[in-house]
N, CA, C and O atoms as CSV, one atom per row, in Angstrom:
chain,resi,resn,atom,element,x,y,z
A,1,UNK,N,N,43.147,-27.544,-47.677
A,1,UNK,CA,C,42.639,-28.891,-47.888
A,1,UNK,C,C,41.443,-29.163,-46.995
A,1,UNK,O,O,40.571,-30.005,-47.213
A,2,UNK,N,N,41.525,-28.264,-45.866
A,2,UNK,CA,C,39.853,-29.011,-44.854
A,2,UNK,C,C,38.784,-27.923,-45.277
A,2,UNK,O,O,37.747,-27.847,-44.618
A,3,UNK,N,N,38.999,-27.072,-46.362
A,3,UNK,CA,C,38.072,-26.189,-45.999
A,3,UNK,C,C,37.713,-27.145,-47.603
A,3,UNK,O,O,36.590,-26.793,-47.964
A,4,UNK,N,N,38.357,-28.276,-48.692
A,4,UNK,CA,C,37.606,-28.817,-49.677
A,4,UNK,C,C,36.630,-29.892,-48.721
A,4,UNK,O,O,35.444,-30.102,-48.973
A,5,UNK,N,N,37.195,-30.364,-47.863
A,5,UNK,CA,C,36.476,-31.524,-47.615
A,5,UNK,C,C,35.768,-31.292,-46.946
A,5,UNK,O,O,34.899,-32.162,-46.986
A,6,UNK,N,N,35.507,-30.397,-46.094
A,6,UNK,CA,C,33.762,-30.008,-45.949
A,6,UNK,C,C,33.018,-29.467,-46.566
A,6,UNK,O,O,31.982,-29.114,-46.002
A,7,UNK,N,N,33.220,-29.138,-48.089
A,7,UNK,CA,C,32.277,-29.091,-49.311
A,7,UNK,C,C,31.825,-29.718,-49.935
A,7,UNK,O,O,31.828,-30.905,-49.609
A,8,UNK,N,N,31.241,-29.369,-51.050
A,8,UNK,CA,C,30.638,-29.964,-51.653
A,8,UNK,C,C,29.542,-29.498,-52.828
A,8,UNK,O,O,28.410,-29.178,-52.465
A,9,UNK,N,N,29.927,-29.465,-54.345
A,9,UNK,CA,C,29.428,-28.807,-54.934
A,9,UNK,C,C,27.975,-29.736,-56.078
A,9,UNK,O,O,27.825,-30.934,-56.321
A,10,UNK,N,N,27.410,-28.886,-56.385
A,10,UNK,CA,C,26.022,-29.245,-56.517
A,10,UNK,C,C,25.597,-28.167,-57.638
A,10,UNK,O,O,25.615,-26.960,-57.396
A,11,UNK,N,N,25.195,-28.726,-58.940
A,11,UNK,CA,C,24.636,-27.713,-59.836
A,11,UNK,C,C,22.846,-27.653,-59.465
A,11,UNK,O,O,22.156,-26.739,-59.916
A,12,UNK,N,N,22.238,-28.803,-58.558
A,12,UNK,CA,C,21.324,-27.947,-58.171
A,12,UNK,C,C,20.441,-29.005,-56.872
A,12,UNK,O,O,20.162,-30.202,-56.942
A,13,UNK,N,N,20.226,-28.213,-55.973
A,13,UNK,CA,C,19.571,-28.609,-54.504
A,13,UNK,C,C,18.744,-29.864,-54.703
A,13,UNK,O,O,18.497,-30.461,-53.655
A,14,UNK,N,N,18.210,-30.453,-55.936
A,14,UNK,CA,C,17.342,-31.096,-55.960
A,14,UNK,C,C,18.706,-32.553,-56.461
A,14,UNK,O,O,18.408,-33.747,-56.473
A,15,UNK,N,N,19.789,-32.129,-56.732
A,15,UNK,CA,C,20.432,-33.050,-57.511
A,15,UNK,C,C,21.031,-33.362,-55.833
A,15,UNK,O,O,21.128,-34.564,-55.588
A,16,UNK,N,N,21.372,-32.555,-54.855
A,16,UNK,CA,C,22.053,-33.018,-53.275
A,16,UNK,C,C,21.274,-33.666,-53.136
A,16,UNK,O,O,21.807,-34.754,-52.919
A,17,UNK,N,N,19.537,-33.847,-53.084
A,17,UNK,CA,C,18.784,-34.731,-51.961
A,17,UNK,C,C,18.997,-35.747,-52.625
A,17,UNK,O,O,19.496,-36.764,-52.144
A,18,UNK,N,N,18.537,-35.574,-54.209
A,18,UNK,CA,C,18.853,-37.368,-54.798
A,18,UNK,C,C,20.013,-38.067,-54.375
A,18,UNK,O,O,19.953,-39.297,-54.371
A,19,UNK,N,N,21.401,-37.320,-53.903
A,19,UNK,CA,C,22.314,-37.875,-53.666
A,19,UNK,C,C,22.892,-38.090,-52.093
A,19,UNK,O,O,24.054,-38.130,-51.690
A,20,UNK,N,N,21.312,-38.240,-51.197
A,20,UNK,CA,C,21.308,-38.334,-50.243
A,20,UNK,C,C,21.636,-37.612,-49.109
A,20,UNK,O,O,21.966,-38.134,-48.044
A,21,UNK,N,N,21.534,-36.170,-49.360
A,21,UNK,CA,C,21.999,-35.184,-48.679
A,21,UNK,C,C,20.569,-34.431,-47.845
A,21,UNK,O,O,19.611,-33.881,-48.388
A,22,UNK,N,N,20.776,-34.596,-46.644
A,22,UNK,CA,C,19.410,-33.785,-45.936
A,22,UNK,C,C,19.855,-32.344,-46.116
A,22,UNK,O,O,21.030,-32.117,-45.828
A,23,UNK,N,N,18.927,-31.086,-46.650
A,23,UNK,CA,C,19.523,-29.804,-46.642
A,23,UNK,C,C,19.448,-29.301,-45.136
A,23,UNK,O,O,19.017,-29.969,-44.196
A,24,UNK,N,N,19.865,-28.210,-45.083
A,24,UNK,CA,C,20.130,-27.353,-43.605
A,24,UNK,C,C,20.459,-26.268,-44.224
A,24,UNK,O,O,21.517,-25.958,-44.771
A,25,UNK,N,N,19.045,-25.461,-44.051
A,25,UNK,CA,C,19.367,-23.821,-44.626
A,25,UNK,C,C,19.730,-22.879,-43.302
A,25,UNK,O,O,18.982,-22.801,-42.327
A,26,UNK,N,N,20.776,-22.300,-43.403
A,26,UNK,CA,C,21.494,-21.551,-42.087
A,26,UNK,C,C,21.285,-20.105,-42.695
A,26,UNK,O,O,22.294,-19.476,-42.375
A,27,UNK,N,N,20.437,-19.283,-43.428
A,27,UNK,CA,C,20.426,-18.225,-43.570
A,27,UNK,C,C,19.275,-17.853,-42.275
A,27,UNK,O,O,18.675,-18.716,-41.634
A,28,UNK,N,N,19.143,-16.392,-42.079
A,28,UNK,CA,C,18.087,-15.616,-41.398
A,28,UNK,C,C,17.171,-16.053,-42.487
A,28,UNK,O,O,17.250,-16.641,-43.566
A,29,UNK,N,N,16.031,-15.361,-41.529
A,29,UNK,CA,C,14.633,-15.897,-41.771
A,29,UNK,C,C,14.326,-14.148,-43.077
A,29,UNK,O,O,13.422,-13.744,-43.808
A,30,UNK,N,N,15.058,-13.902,-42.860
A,30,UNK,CA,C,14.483,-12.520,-43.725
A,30,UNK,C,C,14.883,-12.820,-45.256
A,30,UNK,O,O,14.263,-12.534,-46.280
A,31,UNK,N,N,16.296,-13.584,-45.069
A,31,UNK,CA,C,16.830,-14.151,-46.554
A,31,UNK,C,C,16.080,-15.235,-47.008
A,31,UNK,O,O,15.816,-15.351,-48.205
A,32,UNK,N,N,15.631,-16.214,-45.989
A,32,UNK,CA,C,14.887,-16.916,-46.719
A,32,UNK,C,C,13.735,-16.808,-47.391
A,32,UNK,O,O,13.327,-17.665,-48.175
A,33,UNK,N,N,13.082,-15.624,-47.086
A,33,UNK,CA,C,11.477,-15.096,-47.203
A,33,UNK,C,C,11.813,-14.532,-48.963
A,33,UNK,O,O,11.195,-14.958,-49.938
A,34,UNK,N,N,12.643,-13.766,-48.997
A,34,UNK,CA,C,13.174,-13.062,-50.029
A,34,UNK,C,C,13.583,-13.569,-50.927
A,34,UNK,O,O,13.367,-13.122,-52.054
A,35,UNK,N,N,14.521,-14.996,-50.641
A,35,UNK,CA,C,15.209,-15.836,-51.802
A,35,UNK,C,C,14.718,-17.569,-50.854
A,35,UNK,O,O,15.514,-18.087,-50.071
A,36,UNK,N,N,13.397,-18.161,-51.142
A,36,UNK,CA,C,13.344,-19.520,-50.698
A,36,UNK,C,C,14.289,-20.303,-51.602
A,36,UNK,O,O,14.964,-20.095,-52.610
A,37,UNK,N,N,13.972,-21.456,-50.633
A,37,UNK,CA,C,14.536,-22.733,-52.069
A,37,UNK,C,C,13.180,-23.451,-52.170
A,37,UNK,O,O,12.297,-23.871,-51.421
A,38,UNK,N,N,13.585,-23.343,-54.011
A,38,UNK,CA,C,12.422,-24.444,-54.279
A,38,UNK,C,C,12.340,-25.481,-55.048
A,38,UNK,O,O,13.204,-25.476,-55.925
A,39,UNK,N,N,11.489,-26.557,-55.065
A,39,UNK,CA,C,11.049,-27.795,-55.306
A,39,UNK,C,C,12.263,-28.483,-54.463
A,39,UNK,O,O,12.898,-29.319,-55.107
A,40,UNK,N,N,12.678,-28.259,-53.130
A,40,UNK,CA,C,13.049,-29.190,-52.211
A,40,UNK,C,C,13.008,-29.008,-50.671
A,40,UNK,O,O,12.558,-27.905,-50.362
A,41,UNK,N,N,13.206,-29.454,-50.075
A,41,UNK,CA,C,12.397,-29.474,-48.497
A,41,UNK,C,C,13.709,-29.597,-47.482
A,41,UNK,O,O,14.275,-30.676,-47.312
A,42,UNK,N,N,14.139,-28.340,-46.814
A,42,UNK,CA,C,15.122,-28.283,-45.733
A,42,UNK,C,C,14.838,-27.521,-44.678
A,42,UNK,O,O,14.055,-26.571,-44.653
A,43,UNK,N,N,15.681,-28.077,-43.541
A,43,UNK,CA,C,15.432,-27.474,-42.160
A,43,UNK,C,C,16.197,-26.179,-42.043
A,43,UNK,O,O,17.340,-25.879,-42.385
A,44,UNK,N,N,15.197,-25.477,-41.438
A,44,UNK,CA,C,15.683,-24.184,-41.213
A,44,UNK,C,C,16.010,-23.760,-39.749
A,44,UNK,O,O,15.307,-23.647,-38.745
A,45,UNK,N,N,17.627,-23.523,-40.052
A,45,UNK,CA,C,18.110,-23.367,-38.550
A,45,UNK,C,C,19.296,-22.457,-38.707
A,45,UNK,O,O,20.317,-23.094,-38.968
A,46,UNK,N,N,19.496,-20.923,-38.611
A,46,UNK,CA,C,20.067,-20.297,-39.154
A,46,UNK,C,C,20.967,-20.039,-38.085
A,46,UNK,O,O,20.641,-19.873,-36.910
A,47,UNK,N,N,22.488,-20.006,-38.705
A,47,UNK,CA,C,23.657,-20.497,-38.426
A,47,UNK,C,C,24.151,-19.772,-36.976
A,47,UNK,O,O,25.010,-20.372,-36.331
A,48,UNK,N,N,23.682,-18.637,-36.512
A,48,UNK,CA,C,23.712,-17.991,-34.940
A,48,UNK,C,C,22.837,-19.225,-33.816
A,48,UNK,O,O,23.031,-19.130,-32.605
A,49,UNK,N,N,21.987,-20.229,-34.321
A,49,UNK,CA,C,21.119,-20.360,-33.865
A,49,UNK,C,C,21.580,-22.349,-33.797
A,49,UNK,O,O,20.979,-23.326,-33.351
A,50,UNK,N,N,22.706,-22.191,-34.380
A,50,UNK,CA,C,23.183,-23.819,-34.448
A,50,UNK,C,C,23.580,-24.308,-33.205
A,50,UNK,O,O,22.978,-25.255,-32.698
A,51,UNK,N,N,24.504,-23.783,-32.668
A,51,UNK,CA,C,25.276,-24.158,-31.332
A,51,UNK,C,C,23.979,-24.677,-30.168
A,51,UNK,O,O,24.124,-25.678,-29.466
A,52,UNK,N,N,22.902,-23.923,-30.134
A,52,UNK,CA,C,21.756,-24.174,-29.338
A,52,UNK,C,C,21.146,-25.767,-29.865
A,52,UNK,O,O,21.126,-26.787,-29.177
A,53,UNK,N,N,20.768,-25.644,-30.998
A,53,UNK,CA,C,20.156,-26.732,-31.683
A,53,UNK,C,C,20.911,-27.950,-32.581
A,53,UNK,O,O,20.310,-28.577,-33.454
A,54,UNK,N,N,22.192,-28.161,-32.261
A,54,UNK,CA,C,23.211,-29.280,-32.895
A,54,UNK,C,C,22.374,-30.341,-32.503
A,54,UNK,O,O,21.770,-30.809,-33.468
A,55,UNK,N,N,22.214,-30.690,-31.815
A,55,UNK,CA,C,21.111,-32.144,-31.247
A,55,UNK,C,C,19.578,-32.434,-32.348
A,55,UNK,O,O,18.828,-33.393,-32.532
A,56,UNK,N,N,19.651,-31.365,-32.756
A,56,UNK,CA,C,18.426,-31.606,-33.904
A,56,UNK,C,C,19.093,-31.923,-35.085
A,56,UNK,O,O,18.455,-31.890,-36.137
A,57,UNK,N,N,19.979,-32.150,-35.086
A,57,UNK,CA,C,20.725,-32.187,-36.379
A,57,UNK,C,C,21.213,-33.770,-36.724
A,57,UNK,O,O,21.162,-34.321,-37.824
A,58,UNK,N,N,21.879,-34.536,-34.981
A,58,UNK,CA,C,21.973,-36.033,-34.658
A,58,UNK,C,C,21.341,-37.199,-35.552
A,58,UNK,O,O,20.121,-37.202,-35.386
A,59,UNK,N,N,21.739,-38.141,-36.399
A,59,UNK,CA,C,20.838,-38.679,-36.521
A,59,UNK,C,C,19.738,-38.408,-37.790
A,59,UNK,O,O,18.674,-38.968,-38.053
A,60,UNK,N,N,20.380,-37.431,-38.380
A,60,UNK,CA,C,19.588,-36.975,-39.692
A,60,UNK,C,C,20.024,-37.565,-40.806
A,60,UNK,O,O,19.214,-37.603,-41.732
A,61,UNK,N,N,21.141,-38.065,-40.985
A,61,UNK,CA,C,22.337,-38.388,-42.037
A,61,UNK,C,C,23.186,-37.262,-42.156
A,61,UNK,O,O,23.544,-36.341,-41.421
A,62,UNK,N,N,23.472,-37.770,-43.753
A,62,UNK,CA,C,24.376,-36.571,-44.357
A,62,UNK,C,C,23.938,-35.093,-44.605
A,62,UNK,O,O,23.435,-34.756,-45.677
A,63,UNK,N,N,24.112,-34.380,-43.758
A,63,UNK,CA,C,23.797,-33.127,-43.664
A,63,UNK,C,C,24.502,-32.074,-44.984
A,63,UNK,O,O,25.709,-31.994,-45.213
A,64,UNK,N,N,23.631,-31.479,-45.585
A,64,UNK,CA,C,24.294,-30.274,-46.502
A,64,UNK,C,C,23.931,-28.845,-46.430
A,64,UNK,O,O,22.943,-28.406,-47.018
A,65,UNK,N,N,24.665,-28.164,-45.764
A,65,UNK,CA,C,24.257,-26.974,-44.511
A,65,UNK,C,C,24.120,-25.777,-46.392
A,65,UNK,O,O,24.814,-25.957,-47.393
A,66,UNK,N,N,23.215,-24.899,-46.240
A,66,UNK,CA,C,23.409,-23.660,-47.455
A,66,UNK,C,C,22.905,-22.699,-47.096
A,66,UNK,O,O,22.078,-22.499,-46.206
A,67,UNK,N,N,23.777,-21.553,-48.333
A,67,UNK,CA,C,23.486,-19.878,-47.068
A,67,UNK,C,C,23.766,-19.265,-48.834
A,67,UNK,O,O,23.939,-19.995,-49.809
A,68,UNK,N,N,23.745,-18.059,-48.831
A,68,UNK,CA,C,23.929,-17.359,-50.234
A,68,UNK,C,C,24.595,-17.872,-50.190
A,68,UNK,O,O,24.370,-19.082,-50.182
A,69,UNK,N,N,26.297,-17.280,-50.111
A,69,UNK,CA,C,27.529,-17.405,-50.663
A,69,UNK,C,C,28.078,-18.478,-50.278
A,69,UNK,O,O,29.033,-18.518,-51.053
A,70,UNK,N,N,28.214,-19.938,-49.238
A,70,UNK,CA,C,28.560,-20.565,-48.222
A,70,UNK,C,C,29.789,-20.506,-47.757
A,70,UNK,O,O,30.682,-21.352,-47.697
A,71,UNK,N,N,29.691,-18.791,-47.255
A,71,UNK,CA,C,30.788,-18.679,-46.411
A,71,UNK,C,C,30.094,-19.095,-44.831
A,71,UNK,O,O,30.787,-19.654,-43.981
A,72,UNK,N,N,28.555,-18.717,-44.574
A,72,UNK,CA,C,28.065,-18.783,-43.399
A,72,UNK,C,C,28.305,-20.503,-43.132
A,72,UNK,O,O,28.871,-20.954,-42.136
A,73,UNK,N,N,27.774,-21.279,-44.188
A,73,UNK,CA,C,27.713,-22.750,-44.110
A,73,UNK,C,C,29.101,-23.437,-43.724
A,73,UNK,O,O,29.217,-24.244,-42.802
A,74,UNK,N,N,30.248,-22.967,-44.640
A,74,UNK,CA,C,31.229,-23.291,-44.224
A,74,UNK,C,C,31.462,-23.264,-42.986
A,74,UNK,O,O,31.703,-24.322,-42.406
A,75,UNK,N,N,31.445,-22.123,-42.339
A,75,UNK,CA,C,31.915,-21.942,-40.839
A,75,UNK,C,C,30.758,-22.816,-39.719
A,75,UNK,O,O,30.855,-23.312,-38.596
A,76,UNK,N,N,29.800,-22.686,-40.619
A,76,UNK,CA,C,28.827,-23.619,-39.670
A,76,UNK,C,C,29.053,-25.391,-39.794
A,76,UNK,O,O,28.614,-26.101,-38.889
A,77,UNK,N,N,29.600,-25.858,-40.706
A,77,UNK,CA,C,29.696,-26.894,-41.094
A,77,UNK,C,C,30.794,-27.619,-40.389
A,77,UNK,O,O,30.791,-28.791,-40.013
A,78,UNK,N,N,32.154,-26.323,-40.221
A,78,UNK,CA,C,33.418,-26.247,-39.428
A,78,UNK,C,C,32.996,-26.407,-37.900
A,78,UNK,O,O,33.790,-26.940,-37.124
A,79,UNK,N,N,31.698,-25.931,-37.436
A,79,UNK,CA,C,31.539,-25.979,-35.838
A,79,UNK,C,C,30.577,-26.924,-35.252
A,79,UNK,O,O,30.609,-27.307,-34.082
A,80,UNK,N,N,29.628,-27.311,-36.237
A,80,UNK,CA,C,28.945,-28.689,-36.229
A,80,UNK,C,C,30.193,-30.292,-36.171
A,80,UNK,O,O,30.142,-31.268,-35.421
A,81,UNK,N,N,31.055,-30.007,-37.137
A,81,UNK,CA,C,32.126,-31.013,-37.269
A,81,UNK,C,C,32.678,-31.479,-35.598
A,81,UNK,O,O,32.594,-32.512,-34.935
A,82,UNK,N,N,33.372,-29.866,-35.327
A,82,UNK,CA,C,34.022,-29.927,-34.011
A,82,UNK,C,C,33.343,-30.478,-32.953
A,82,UNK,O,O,33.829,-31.293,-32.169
A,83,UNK,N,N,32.242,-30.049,-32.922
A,83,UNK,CA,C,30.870,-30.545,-31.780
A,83,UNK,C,C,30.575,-32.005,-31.746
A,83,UNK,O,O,29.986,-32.485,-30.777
A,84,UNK,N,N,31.064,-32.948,-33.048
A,84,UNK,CA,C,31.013,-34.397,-33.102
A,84,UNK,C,C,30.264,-34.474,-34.334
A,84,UNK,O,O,30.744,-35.268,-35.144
A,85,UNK,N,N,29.604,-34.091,-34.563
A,85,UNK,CA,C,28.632,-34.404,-35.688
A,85,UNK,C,C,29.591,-34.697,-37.191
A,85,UNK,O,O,30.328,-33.753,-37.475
A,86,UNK,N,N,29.630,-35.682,-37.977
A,86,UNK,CA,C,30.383,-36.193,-39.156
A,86,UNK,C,C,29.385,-36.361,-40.352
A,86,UNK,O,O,28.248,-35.979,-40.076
A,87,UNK,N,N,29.532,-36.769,-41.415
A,87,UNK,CA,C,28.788,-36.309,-42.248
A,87,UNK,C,C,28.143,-34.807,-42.745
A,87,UNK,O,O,27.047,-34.858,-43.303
A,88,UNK,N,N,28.681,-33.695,-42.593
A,88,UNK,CA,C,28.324,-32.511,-42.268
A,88,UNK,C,C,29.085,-32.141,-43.548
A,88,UNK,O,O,30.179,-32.651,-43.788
A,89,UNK,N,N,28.531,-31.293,-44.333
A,89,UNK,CA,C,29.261,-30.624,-45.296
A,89,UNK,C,C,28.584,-29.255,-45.876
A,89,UNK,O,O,27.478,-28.906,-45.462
A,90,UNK,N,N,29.189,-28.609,-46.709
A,90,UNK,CA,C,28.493,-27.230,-46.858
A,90,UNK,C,C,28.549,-27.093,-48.446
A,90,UNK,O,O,29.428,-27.568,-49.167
A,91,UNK,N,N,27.637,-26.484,-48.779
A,91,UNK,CA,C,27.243,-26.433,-50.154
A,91,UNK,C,C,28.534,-25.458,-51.053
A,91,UNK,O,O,28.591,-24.248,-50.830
A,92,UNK,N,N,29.238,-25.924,-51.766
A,92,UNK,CA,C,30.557,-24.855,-52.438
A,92,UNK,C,C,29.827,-23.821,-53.088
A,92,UNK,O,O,29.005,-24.116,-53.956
A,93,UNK,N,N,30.063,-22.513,-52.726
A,93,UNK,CA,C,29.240,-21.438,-53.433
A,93,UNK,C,C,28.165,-20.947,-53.325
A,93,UNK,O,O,27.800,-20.080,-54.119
A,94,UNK,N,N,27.267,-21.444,-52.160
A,94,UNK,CA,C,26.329,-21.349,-52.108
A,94,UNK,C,C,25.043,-21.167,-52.880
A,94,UNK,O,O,24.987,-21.331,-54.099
A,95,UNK,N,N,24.134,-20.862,-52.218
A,95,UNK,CA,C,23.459,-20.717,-53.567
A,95,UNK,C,C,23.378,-19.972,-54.964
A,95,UNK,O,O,22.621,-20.236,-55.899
A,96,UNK,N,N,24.403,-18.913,-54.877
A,96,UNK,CA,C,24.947,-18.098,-55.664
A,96,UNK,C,C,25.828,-19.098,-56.463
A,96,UNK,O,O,26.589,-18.547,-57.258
A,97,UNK,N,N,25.881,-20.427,-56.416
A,97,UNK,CA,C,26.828,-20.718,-57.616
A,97,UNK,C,C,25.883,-22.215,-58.054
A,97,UNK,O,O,26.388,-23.135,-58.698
A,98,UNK,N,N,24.489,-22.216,-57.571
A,98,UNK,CA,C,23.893,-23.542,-58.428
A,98,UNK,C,C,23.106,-22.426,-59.758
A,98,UNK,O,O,22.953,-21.258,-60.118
A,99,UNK,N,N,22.836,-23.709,-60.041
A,99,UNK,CA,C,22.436,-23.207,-61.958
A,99,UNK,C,C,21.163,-23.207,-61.835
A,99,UNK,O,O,20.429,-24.170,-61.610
A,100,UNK,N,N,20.806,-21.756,-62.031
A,100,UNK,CA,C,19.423,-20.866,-61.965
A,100,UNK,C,C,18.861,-21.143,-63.119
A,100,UNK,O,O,17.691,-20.790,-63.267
A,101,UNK,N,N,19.634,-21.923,-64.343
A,101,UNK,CA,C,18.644,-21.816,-65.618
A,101,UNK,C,C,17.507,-23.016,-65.447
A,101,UNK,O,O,16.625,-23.156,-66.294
């Protein structure tokens, strides 16, 4: 049951921001180069690199953390939570499960 409620599923990145979701892409910088996201605008802070930078995150709103699969997001979403931060959720499936057509 806690691993639904820090999800959150989305047939596509542009349909999260309309629904008020700031993105937070937690992949390496090599995945992102290879597979961007596009026509929407997120912070890139990849998920080894969170614990340092949670304070950039304060104050953003509703955060929607995404990684390929969101197993990385999940767990990042799980340690942002613990740290205080609410509103935090992770994309179900990552990007491997929004609709490419």
């Amino acid at each position: 049951r806690a691993q639904r409620d820090l999800e959150r599923a989305f047939p596509s990145l542009a349909l999260a921001v309309d629904s008020g979701y700031r993105l937070v892409d937690v992949r390496g910088a090599d995945e992102i180069e290879a597979m961007p996201l596009r026509g929407v605008a997120a912070m890139q802070i990849p998920s080894g690199e969170l614990p340092a930078r949670t304070g950039e995150l304060a104050g953003q709103g509703r955060l929607l953390l995404v990684c390929a699969s969101g197993r990385r997001s999940l767990h990042a979403a799980q340690q942002l939570r613990a740290a205080g931060l609410a509103g935090v959720y992770s994309l179900a499936g990552g990007i491997a499960a929004l609709d490419h057509g």
